[in-house]
C-alpha positions in Angstrom: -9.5 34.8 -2.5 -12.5 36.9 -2.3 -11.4 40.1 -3.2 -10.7 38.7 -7.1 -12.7 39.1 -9.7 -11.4 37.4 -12.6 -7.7 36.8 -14.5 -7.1 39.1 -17.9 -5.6 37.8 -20.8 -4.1 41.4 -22.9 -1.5 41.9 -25.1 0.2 45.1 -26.8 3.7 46.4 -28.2 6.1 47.3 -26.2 7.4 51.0 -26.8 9.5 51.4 -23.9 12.8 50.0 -22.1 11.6 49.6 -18.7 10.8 46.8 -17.4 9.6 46.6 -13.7 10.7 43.3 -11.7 8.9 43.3 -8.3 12.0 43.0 -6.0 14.5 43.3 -8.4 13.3 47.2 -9.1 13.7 48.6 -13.0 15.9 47.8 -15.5 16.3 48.8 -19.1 16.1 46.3 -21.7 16.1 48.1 -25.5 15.5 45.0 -27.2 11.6 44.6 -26.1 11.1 47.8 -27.7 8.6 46.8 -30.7 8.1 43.0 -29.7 4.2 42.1 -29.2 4.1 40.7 -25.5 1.2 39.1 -24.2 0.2 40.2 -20.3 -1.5 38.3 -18.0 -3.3 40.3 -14.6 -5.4 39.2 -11.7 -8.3 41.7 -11.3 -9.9 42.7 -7.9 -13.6 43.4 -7.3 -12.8 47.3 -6.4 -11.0 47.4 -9.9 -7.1 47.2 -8.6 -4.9 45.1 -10.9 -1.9 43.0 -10.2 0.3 41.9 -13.4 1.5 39.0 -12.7 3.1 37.6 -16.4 4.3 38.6 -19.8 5.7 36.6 -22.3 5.9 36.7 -26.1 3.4 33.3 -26.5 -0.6 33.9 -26.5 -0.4 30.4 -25.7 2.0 30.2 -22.8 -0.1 33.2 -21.2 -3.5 31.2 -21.5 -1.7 28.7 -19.6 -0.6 31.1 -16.9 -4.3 32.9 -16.6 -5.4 29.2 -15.8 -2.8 28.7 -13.4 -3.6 31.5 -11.9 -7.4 31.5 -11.6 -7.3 28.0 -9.8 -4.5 29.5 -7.6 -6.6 33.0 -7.0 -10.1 31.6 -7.1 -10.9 33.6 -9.8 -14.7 33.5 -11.7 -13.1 33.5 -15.5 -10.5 34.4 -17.7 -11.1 37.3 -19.9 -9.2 37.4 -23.1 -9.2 40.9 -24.1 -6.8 40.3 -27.4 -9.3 38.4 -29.5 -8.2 35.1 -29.2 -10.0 32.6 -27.4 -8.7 31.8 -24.0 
């Protein structure tokens, strides 16, 4: 797709209940509250993000950002939490 720029690799604690599930709306889930989750986005070129995965593996979201970024046709994979993608 032209309009991506590249797939983001971030990560971060969770410090509240809500998740947001596309379709499925928001739902509460307490126990995520102070788990480290990684997050995996697809970036466009005017800046506009799309979160497309999060899961509690750094690995598991490296192999989603390259999933993605063949799927998207995405330039790189940015790893903003310090690991190496």
């Amino acid at each position: 797709m032209e309009n991506v720029s590249h797939i983001e690799i971030d990560g971060g604690r969770v410090t509240g209940p809500t998740v947001i599930e596309g379709e499925f709306g928001r739902r509460t889930v307490p126990t995520l509250i102070g788990s480290f989750r990684y997050f995996v986005s697809v970036i466009e070129t005017d800046g506009g993000r799309i979160g497309m995965w999060d899961g509690a593996s750094h690995e598991d979201a490296v192999k989603e950002a390259v999933s993605l970024k063949a799927s998207f046709g995405a330039a790189r994979i940015e790893d903003l939490t310090g690991r190496a993608a």
